[in-house]
N, C-alpha and C positions, 0 to 999 in steps of 0.2 A: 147616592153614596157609592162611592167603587170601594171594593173590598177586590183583594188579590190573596189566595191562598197562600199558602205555608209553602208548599210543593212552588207554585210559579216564583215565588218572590226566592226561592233560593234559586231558581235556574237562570232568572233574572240577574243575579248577584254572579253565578259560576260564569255567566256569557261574558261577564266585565271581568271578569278573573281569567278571561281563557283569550281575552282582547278581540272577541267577535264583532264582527262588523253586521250590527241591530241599532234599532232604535223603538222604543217605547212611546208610546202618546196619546193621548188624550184630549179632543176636540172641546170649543168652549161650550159652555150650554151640557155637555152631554153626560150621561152618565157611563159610558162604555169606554175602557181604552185597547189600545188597538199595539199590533206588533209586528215589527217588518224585521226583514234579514236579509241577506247574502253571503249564502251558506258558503260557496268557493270563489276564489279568484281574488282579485285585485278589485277597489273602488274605481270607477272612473275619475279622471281628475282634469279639470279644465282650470283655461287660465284663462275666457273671456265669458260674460255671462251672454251672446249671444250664441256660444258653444251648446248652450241648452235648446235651441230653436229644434223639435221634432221630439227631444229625447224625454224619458221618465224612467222617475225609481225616487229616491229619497234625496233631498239636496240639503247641503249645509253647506253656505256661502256665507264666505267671512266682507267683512267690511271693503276690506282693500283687496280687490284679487289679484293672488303673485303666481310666482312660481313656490315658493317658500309658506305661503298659504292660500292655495287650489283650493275652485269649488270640488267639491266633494259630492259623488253622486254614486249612490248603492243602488245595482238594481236587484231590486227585489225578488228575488227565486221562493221566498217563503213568508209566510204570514200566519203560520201558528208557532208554539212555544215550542223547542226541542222537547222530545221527554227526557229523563234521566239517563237511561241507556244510548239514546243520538247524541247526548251529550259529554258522553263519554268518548265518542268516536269524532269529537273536533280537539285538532293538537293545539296546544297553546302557541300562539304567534307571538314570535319577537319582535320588539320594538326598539327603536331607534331611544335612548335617555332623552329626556327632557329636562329643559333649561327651566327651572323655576324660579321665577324674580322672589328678590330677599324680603321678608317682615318688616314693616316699619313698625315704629312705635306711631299714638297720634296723633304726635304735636307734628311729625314728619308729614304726618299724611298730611294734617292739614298746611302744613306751609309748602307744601311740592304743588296742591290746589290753589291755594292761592296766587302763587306764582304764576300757573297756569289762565288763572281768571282773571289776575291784572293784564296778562298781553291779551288776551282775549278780546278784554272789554275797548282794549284802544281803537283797534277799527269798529268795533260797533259805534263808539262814541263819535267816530269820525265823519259816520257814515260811511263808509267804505264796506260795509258788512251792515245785512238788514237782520241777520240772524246767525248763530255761531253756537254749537251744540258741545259743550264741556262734556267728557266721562272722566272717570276713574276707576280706579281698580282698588281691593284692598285682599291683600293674601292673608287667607287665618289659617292659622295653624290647625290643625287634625286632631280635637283632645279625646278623642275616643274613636274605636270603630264604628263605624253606623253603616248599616245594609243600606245601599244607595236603592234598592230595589222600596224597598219601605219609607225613603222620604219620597221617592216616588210619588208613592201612592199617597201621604200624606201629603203632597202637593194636589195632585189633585182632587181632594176634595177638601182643602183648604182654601183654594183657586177656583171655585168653578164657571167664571168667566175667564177663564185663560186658555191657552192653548198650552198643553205642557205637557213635556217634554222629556227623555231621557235618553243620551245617543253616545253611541260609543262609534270610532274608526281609528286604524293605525295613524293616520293624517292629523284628526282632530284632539284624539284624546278622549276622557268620557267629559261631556259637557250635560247640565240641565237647564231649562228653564220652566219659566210663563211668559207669556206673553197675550196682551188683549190686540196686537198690531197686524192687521191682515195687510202683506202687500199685496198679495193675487190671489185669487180661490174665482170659481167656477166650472163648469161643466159646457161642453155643448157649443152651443154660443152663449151663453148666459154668465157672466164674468160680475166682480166687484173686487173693490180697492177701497181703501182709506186714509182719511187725515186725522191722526189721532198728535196732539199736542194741548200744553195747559195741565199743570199737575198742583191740585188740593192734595192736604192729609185727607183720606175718610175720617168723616162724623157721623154714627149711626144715626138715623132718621133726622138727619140734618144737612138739606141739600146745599152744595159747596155755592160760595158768592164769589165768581169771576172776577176778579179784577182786571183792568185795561191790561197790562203787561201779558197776562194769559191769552187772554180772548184774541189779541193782535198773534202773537205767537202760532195759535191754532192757526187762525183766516190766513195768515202766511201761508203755512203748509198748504190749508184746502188750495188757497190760488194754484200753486206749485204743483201738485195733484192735477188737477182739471187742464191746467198749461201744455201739462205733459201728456196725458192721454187726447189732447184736441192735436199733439204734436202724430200721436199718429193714427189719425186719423178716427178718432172716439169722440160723439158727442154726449158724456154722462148723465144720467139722472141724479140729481143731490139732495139727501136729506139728511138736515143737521143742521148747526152743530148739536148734540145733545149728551149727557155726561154715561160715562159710563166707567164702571167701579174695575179696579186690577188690586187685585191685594189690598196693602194699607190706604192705597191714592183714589184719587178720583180726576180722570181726562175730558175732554171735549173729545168728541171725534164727527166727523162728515163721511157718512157713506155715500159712493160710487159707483152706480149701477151702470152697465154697459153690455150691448153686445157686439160679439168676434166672427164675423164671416166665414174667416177661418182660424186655426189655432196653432197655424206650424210656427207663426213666429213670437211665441210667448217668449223665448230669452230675451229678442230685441225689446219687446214690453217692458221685460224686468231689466234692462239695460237703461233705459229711459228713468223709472221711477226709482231706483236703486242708485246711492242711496237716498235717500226720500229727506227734505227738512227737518224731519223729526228725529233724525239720528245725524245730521250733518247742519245743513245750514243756508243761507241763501246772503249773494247767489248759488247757485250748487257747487259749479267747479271752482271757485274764488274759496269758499268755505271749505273745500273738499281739501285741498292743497293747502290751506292753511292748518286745518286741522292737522294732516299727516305732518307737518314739517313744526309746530306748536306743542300738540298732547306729548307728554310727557311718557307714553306707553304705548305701546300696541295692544291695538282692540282684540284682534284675533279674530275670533269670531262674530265678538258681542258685536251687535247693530250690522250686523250681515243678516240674513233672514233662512228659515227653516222649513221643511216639512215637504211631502209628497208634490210631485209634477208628472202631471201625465194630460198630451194633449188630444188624448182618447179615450178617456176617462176621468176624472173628479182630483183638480188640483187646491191645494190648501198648503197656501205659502206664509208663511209669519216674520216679523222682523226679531231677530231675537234679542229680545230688551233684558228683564230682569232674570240674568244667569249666572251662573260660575259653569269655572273648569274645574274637573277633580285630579287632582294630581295623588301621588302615594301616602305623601304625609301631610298636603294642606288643601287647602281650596280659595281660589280667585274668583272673587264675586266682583262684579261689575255696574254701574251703572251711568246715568246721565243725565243732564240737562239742557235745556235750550237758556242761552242768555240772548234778552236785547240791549238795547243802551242803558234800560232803565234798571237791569239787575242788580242784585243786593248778595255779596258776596254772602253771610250767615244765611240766608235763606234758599239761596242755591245748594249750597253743604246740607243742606239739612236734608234738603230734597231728596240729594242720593243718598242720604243716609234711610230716608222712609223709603228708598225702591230697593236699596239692597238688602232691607228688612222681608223682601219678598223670600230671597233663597234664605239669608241666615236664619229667619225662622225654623226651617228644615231639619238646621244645625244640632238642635240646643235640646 
């Protein structure tokens, strides 16, 4: 159980008020959360993820990397909470306005989805596409104020298999999540990855029954996984698939044991796996291009991946799946699915509607 005092959760609250560049978070399994900063200067901002080979500090990379949405990398000068008086001595930073997409009602949402899932599904039908990963967005309104510092924390210990999250940057804006999706974490030479695909409701004490559509879905990804790491030069340990619980759902996933000779070139790593089948699609750049030129919306962030890099110390990288952005007056929650040939438009919907139960919970 993490508990955050009175005292921390409002300077938590003032850091997002004052537009500091911090991030908050919380490891899966663990009981501790944890707090980074960068007390002065500018974030770093790259526009290729092998721009990461040698570097460390906090990364938030978005799906697509542009100019217009840079990975985003804080280096960390601090790792405890300001007190009230240090916190008085950061000026509030200006920010450039942000553009916020309009409210549907949701009979919109769902026919803008649908739309979307009939061209989808054509090349998958075709064969032309063996996998093709649907998101959406849906923007809710702001009906009260709520201490973002407090759904925090009731994330995580709502979540405690997730990795979660709370990040604010002049670049990013403040975003939260969970996520159970590790792209990269290790130490050393001591490295692991994942093939996390396949999505039950949870059933308490009722282990989920695979269907062919999921199980194919998953063993896709793991191939794609394993492809990529023999691409350079990794021969992995695999064990899996086996379920494991994120919120309301329940995934498959395959772990990826491996080790790194050396570690200078972990962006080219994350350049290879990113983005991964399980946020895109296969083949990868067939699906990658489709999607950008298809999805009705920009991801932004979602399904770009998150959290600390350091190739001298203890990396823990996550794909960031079930999130929103906070904007002044509303919040954009996000989610997704993988379709193959055989998907079923009502069952896909519903899908993202049980992931983005993950953040709207937080909400209400």
């Amino acid at each position: 159980m993490i508990q955050i005092n009175d005292e921390h959760l409002y300077i938590l609250d003032q850091l997002i008020a004052k537009k500091q560049l911090f991030a908050a978070y919380k490891m899966p399994q663990s009981d501790t959360w944890h707090f980074v900063m960068q007390e002065s200067g500018h974030p770093q901002l790259l526009t290729d993820l092998s721009q990461l080979n040698e570097e460390e500090g906090y990364v938030i990379a978005p799906f697509q990397v542009s100019e217009g949405l840079p990975i985003v990398l804080l280096h960390i000068d601090r790792r405890t909470l300001p007190s009230r008086e240090e916190l008085e001595k950061y000026p509030i930073r200006t920010l450039p306005t942000e553009k916020v997409e309009d409210f549907l009602l949701e009979g919109e949402m769902k026919q803008k989805y649908k739309d979307c899932f009939d061209s989808f599904m054509q090349p998958l039908q075709e064969n032309t596409m063996a996998k093709l990963v649907l998101s959406r967005h849906r923007v809710q309104k702001k009906e009260k104020d709520l201490s973002l510092a407090k759904a925090f924390e009731m994330a995580c210990n709502s979540y405690p298999n997730g990795y979660v999250y709370l990040v604010h940057t002049p670049q990013t804006g403040v975003w939260m999540g969970s996520t159970p999706e590790i792209i990269l974490a290790g130490k050393k030479q001591y490295w692991q990855t994942v093939a996390l695909a396949g999505t039950k409701p949870y059933v308490e004490g009722k282990a989920p029954l695979w269907d062919a559509k999921n199980r194919r879905e998953q063993d896709l990804v793991a191939q794609y996984v394993q492809h990529q790491l023999n691409a350079f030069g990794i021969e992995p340990e695999i064990e899996g698939p086996v379920n494991i619980k994120a919120a309301q759902v329940v995934h498959l996933v395959s772990h990826f044991s491996f080790q790194l000779e050396q570690n200078n070139r972990l962006g080219d790593l994350l350049k290879l796996l990113h983005p991964t089948p399980a946020v895109c699609g296969l083949p990868k750049e067939e699906a990658y291009r489709f999607i950008l030129e298809n999805e009705h919306h920009n991801r932004k962030y979602y399904s770009g991946f998150i959290g600390e890099l350091s190739p001298y110390e203890t990396t823990n990288l996550f794909v960031n799946l079930r999130c929103m952005q906070i904007h002044s007056k509303s919040y954009t929650l996000y989610a997704g699915g993988g379709l193959l040939s055989s998907s079923i438009l009502d069952e896909e919907w519903q899908e993202t509607e049980n992931k983005m139960q993950t953040m709207r919970a937080l909400l209400q």
